[in-house]
C-alpha positions as CSV (number, residue, x, y, z in Angstrom):
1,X,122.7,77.9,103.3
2,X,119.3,77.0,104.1
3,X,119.5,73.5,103.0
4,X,122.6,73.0,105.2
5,X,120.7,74.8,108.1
6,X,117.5,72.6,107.6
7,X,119.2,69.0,106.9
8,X,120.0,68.4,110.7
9,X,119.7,65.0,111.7
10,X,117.0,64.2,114.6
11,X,117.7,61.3,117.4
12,X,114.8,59.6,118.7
13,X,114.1,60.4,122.4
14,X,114.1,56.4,123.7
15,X,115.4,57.1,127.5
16,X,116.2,60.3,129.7
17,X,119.5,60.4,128.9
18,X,118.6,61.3,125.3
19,X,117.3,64.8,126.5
20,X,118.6,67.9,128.5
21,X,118.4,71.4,128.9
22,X,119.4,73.5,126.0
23,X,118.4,70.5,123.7
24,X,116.0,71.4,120.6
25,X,113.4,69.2,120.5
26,X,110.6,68.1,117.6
27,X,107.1,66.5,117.9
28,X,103.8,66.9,116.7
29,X,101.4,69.8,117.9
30,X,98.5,70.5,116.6
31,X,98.7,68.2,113.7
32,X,101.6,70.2,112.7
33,X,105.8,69.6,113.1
34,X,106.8,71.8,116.1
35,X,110.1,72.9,117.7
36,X,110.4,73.5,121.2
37,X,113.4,74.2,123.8
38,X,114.6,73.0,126.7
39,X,114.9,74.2,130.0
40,X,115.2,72.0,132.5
41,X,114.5,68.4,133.3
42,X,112.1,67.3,136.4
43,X,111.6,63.6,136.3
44,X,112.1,60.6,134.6
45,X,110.0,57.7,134.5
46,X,110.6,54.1,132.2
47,X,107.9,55.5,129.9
48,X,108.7,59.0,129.7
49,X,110.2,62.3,131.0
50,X,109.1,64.9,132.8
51,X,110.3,68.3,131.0
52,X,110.0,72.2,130.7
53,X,110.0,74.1,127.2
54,X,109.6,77.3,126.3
55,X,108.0,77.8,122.7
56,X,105.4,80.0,120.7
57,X,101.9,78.3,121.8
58,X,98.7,78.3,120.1
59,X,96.0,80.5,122.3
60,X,93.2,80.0,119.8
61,X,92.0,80.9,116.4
62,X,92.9,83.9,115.5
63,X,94.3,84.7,118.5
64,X,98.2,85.7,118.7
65,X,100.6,82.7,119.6
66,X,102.9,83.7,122.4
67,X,106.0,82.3,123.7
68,X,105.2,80.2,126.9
69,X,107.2,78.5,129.4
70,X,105.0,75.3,129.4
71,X,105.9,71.6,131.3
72,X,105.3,68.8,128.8
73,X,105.8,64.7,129.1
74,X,108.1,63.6,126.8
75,X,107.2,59.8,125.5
76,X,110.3,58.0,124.3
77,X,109.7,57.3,120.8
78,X,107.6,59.8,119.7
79,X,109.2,63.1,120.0
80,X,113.2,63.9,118.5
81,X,116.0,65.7,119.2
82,X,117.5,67.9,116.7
83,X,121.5,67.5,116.8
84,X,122.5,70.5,116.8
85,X,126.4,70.5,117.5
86,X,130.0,70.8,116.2
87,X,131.6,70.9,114.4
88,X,129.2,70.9,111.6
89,X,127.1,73.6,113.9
90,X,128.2,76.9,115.9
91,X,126.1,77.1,118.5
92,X,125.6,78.4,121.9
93,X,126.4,76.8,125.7
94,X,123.5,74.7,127.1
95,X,122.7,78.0,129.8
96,X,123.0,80.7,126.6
97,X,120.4,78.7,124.8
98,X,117.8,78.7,128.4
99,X,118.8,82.4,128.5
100,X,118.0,83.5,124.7
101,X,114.2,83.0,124.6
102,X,112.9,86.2,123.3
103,X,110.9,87.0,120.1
104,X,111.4,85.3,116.8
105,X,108.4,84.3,114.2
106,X,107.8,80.6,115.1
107,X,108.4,78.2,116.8
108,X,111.3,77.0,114.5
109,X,112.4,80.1,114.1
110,X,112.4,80.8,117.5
111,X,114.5,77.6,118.7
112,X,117.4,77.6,116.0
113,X,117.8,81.7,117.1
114,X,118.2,80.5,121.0
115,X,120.6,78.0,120.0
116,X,122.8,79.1,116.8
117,X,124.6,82.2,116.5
118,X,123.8,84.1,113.1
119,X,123.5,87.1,111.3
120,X,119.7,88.1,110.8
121,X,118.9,89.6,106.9
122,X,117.4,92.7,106.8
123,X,114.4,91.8,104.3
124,X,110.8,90.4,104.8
125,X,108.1,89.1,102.6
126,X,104.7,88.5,102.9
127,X,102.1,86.8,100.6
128,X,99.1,85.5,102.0
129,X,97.4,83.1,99.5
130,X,99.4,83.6,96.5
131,X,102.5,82.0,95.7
132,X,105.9,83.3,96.6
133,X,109.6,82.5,96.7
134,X,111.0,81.5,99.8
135,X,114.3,83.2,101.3
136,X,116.7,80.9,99.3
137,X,115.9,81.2,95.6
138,X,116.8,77.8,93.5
139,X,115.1,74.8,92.7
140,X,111.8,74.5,93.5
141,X,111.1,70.7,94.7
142,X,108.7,68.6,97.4
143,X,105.1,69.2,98.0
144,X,103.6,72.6,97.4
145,X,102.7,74.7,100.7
146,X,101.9,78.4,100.7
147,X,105.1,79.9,101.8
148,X,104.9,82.9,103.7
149,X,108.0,85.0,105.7
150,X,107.0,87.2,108.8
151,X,108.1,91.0,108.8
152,X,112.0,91.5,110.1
153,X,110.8,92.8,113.6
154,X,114.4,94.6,113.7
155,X,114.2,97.9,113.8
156,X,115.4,101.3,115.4
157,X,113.7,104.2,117.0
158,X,116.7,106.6,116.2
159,X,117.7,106.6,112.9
160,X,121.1,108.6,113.0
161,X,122.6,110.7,110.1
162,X,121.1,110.2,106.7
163,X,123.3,110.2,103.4
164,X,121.4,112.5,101.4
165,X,123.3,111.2,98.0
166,X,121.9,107.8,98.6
167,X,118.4,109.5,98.0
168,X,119.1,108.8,94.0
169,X,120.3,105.1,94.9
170,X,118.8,102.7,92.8
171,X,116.9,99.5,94.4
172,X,119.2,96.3,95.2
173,X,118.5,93.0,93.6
174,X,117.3,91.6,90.2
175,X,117.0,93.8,86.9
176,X,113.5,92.7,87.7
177,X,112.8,93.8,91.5
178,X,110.8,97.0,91.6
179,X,108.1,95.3,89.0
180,X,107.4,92.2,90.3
181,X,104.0,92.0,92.1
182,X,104.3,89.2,94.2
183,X,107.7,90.4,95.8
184,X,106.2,93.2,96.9
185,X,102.9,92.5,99.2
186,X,100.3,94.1,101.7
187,X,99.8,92.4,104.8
188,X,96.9,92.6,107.5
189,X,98.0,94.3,110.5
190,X,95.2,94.2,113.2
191,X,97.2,96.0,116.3
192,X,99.4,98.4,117.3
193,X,102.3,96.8,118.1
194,X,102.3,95.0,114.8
195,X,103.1,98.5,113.4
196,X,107.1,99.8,113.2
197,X,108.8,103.0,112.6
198,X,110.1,102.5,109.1
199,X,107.2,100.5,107.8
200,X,106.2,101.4,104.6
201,X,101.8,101.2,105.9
202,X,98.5,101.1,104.0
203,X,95.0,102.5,103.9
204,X,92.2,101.2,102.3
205,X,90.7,103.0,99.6
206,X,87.6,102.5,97.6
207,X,89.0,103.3,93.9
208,X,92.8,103.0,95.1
209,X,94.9,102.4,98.7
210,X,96.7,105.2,100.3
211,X,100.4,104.6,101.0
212,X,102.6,106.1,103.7
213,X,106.0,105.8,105.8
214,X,105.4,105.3,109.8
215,X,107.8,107.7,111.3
216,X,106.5,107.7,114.7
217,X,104.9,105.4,117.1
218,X,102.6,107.5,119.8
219,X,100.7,106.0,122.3
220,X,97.6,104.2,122.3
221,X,96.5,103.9,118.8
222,X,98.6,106.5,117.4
223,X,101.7,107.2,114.3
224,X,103.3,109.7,112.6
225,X,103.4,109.3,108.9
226,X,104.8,111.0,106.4
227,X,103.0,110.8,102.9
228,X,102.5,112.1,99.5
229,X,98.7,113.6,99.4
230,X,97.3,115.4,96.2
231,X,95.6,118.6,97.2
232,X,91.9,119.8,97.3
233,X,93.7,122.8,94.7
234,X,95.2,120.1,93.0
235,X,91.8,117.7,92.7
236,X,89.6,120.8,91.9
237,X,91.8,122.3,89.1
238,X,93.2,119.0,87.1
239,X,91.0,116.3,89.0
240,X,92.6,113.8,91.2
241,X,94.7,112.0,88.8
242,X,97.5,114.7,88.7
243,X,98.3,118.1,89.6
244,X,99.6,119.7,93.1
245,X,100.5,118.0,96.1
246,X,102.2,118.1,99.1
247,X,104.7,115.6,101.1
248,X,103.2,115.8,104.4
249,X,103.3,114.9,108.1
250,X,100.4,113.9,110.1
251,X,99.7,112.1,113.1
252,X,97.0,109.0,112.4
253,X,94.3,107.7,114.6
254,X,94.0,104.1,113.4
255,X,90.9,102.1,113.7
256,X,91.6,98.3,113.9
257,X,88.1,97.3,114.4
258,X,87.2,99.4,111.3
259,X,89.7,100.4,108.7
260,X,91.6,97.7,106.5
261,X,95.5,98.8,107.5
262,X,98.3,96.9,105.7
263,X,102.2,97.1,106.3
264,X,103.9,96.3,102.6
265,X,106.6,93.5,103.5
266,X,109.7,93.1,100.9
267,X,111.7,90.9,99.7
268,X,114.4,92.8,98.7
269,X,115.5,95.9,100.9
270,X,118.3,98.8,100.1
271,X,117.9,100.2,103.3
272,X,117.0,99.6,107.3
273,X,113.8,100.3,108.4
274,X,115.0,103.1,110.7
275,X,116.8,104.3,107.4
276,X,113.3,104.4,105.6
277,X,111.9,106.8,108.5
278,X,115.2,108.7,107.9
279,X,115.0,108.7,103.8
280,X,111.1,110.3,104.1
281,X,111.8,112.7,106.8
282,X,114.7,113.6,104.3
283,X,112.3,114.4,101.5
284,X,109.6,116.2,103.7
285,X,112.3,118.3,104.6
286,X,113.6,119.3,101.2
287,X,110.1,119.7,99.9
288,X,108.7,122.1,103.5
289,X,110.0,125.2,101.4
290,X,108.5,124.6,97.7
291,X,105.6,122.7,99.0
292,X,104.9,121.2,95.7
293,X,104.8,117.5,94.9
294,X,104.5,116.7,91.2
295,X,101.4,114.4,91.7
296,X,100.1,111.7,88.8
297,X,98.3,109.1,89.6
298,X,100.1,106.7,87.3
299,X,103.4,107.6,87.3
300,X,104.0,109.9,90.6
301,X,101.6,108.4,93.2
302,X,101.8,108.1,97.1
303,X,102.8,104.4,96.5
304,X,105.8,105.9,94.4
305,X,106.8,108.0,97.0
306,X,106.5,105.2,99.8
307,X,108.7,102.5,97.5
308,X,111.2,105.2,97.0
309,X,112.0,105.4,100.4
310,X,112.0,101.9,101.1
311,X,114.3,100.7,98.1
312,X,115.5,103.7,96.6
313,X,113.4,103.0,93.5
314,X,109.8,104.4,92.7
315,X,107.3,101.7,91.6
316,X,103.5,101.1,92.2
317,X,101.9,97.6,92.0
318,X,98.7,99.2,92.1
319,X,99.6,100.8,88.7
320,X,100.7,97.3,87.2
321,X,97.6,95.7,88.4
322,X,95.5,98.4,86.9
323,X,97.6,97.5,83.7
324,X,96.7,94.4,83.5
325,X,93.7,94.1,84.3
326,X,92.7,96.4,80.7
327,X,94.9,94.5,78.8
328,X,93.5,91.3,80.0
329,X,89.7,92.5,79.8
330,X,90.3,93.5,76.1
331,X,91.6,90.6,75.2
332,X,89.3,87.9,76.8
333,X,86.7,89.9,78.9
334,X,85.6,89.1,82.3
335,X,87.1,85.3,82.9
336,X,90.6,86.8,81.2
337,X,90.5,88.6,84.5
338,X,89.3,85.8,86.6
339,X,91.6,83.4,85.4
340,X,95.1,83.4,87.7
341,X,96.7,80.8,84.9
342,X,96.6,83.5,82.5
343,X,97.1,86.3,84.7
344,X,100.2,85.0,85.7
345,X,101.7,84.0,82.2
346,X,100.8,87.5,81.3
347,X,102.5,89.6,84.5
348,X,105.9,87.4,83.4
349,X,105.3,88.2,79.6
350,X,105.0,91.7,80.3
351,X,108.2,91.5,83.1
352,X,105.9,92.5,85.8
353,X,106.6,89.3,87.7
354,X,109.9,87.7,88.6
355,X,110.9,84.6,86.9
356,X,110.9,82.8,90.3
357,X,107.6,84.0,91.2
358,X,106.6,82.7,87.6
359,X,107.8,79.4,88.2
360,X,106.7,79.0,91.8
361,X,102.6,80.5,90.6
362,X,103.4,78.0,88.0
363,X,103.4,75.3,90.0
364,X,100.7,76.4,92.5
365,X,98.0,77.0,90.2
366,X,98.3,73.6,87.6
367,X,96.3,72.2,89.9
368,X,94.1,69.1,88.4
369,X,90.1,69.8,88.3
370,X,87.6,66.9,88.6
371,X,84.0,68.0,87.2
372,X,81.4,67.0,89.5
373,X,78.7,64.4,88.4
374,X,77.2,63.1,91.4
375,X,77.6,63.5,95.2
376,X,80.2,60.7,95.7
377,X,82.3,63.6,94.0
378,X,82.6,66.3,96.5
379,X,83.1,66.3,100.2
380,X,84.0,68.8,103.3
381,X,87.1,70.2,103.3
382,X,87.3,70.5,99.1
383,X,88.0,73.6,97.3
384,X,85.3,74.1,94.5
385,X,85.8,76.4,91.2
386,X,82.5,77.8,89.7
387,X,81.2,80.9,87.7
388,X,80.4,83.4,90.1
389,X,79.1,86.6,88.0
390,X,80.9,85.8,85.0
391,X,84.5,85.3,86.7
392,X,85.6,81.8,88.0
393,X,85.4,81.8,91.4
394,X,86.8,79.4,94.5
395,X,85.1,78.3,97.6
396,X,85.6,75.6,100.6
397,X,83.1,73.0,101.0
398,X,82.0,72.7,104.7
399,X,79.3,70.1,104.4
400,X,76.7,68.3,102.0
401,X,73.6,69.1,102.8
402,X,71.3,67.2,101.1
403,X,71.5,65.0,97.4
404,X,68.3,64.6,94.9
405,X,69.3,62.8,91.3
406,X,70.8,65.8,89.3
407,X,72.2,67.7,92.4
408,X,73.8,68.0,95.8
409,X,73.3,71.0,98.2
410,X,76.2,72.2,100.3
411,X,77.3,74.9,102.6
412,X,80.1,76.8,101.3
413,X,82.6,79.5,103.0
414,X,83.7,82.6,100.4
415,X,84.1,85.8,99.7
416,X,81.0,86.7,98.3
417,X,80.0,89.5,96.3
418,X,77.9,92.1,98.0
419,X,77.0,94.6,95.4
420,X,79.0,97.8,93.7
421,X,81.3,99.9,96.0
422,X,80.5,97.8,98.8
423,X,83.0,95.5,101.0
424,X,82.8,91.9,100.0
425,X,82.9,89.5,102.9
426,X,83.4,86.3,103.8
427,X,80.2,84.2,104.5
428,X,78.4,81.0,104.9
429,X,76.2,80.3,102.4
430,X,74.1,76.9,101.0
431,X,74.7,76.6,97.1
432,X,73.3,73.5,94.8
433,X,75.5,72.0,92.7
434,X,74.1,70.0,89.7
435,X,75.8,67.1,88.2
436,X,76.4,68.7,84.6
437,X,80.1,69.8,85.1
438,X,79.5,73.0,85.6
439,X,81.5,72.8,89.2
440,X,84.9,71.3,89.6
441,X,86.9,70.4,92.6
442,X,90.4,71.4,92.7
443,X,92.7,68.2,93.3
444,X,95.3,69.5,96.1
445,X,96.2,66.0,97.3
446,X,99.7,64.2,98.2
447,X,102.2,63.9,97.5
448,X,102.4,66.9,94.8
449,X,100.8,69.4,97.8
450,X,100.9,69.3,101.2
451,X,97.2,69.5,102.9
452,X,95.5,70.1,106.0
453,X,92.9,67.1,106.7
454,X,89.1,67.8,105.8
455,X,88.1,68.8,109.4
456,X,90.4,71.1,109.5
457,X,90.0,72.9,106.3
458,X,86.6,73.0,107.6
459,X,87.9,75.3,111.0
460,X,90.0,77.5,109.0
461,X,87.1,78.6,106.7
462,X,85.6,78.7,109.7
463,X,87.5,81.4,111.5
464,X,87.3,83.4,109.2
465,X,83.7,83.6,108.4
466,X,82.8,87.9,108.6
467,X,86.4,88.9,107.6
468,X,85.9,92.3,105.2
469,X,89.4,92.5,103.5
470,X,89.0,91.4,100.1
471,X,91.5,92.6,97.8
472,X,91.7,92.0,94.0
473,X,94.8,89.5,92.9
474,X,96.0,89.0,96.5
475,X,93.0,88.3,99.1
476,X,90.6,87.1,97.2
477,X,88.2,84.2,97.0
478,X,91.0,81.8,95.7
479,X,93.6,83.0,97.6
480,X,91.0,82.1,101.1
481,X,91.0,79.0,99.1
482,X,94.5,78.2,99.1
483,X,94.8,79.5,102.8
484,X,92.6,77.1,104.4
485,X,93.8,73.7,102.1
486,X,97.4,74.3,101.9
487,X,99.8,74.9,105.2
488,X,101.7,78.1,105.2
489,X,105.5,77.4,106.1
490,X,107.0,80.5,107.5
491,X,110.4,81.3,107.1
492,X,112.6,84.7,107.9
């Protein structure tokens, strides 16, 4: 389906009567392919034409994009026209498409929604630095890119009646979905309307993340969450690792500026998001008379109880990371853990990966290294591999400093480690690198990866110098790596 949606053939724009209102059009922004459409022509000239789009714009580094209505000049040549039309496409009249702009998840996205009629999926997936598998699962081919796929902003407020058989439904998809730690991922939310009822939401933790379903959205800052929360009875008599608990629902204050909040994006959903908010106001119902939760911390957490209600299916990726991570330490010690090769071989030996995650980390992490012998090797906008307290560790180049005969000083951007039980950060910091092999750049390079030029490698590490939300195995050093050398597509 995908292929047949994305193999449209483009026109050159070479005159004004190439382009009109309605039309989809494609040029380069930013350094990056962009997809725009058309309102309304204004004026033609025998270079170019006057035009007026409407598309998501960039505002600035980490600021949000937002859809503008924007007048551009279109220079015949260098911008194309996607041709979209029948009968190989369904799509809307010229005035439907004008009339459509609302809110999709880029600028691609956005245009194809105002001018094809479809039927939007109800799932979502997130993975920000670690490979992934796109919406379509087959053959993997082209240039690498980190693939990411916004959350499904559908969702409903009123959630109607709830089925209360379907509470013992078992998850849809693969025999392997529901252990698969890259379907299943936490992303960054930084503002309240980023936040839906139905969203199964995050807090950070220092020994483990507290999970919860958003029932509610109050003003200002505000949500209702239900959640599973072992008791001060239940801590003080058997610990915290099991014992009594409660489902509960409380209204949460949340702190952008100060608390790391996640919403957990899948790729595989059973059930609506309004269902979700339905499914856990059905269990805090049925458990308000016995108030008693069977808590464990391994196999009855509050991440079991949030999956549950989103798929039916009771799983914790927290648990399987915890897994591994032993296994791995016993059987190769600190750079077993470090090493995302063997990490990933051994999450899809022990079927807690999905054979298309497998094959896609595969790919994304047989990346060449070249060791580094003199300064000629290494440059601005390379991704370096060291030891960093006994683990292998990844950083960006932003600039050579300075070269003597065995060494070359640089400035490097990464997540750097800030002592026990405190938040590791991202930082610039000047590092020497001496020509014995010890350091090795990573070889992301056309045509087997698709890469953003040195300068702006460079910006992204940039922009993100000060961020606090490292997390083990899926925002870490490597995966801030990945995110500034490799383009994310984005797909729904």
């Amino acid at each position: 389906m995908n292929k047949g949606l994305l193999s449209v053939s483009v026109k050159p724009i070479l005159s004004a009567d190439d382009v009109k209102g309605g039309d989809v059009i494609v040029y380069t922004y930013f350094h990056l392919y962009h997809e725009a459409v058309v309102l309304e022509t204004k004026g033609a000239g025998k270079t170019s034409v006057k035009v007026s789009i409407e598309h998501y714009a960039f505002c600035g580094i980490l600021k949000y994009k937002q859809i503008i209505e924007e007048s551009i000049t279109i220079r015949f040549g260098s911008y194309g026209e996607l041709q979209y039309g029948l009968p190989q496409y369904e799509v809307f009249p010229i005035e439907k498409v004008a009339e459509g702009l609302s809110s999709s998840n880029d600028w691609s996205r956005i245009s194809r929604w105002c001018k094809l009629p479809r039927k939007r999926s109800r799932f979502s997936f997130d993975n920000r630095g670690a490979a992934g598998t796109d919406s379509t699962v087959g053959e993997i081919e082209g240039p690498i890119s980190m693939i990411i796929e916004e959350q499904n902003q559908d969702t409903d407020d009123n959630c109607g009646p709830v089925n209360k058989e379907s509470l013992n439904d078992q998850a849809s998809g693969t025999e392997e979905f529901g252990k698969c730690a890259e379907c299943v991922k936490a992303v960054p939310v930084f503002a309240h309307n980023e936040i839906n009822v139905g969203d199964h939401i995050t807090f950070y933790g220092r020994l483990y993340d507290h999970h919860a379903i958003v029932t509610e959205k109050l003003d200002t800052n505000q949500i209702k969450i239900i959640e599973a929360t072992n008791t001060h009875a239940g801590s003080s008599s058997r610990s915290f690792f099991w014992g009594k608990a409660f489902i509960e629902e409380t209204v949460k204050t949340l702190d952008f500026a100060h608390e790391r909040i996640n919403v957990v994006v899948y790729q595989n959903r059973k059930f609506t998001k309004a269902e979700v908010a339905c499914r856990a106001r059905e269990y805090y119902q049925q458990q308000k008379g016995t108030r008693d939760f069977n808590y464990n911390v391994f196999r009855n957490n509050c991440e079991h109880f949030a999956t549950k209600c989103v798929t039916g299916k009771p799983f914790s990726i927290q648990v399987v990371k915890v897994r591994m991570v032993v296994k791995l330490f016993l059987s190769r010690g600190f750079m077993g853990i470090s090493d995302e090769r063997m990490r990933n071989t051994k999450l899809f030996e022990k079927n807690f990966i999905c054979s298309n995650c497998n094959e896609m980390n595969t790919r994304l992490l047989s990346v060449s290294v070249e060791q580094i012998w003199s300064a000629d090797d290494v440059k601005g906008g390379d991704v370096i591999r060291y030891t960093y307290y006994l683990l292998h560790h990844e950083a960006v180049v932003l600039k050579t400093n300075g070269v003597d005969r065995s060494s070359v000083k640089v400035s490097i951007a990464h997540y750097a480690f800030r002592g026990f039980f405190k938040y590791r950060k991202i930082i610039e910091e000047a590092i020497t690198i001496r020509f014995d092999g010890s350091c090795s750049v990573l070889q992301y390079r056309p045509p087997q990866y698709e890469v953003f030029p040195p300068e702006k490698v460079v910006e992204r590490a940039k922009s993100r110098i000060g961020e606090q939300r490292f997390v083990f195995f899926s925002n870490d050093s490597s995966h801030f790596s990945r995110w500034c050398k490799l383009p994310r597509k984005r797909s729904q």
